[in-house]
C-alpha positions in Angstrom: 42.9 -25.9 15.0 43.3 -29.7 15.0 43.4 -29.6 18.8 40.5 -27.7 19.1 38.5 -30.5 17.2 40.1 -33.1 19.2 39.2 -30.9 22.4 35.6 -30.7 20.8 35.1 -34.6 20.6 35.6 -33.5 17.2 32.0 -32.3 17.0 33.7 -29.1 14.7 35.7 -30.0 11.4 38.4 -27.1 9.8 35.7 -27.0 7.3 33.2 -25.8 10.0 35.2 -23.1 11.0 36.1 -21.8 7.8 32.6 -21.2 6.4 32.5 -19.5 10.2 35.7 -17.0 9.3 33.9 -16.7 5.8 31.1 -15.7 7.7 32.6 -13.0 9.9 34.5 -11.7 6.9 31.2 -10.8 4.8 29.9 -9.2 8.0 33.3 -7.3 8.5 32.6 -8.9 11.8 29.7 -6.7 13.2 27.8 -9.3 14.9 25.9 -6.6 17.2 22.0 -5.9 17.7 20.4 -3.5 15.4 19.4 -0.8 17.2 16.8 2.1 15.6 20.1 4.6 14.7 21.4 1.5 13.3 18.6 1.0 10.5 17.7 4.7 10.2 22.1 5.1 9.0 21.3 2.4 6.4 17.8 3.6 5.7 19.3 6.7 4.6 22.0 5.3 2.7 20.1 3.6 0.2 17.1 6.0 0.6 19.4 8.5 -1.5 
């Protein structure tokens, strides 16, 4: 990680990419577009 800021002119700081793997771990790391069977799953869901 510290070589990866150093390779980044240090423009990214460990704290940076923690709140990033914070991130992806909230969205169990589906970072795809919605698509219309997407929202109609979750529309059902919480339609119930």
């Amino acid at each position: 990680m510290e070589d990866f800021c150093y390779i980044a002119d240090n423009t990214y700081t460990k704290q940076v990419f923690k709140m990033e793997s914070g991130t992806l771990n909230v969205l169990k790391f589906e970072m795809t577009n919605s698509t219309t069977k997407t929202f109609l799953r979750m529309f059902i869901r919480y339609a119930k």
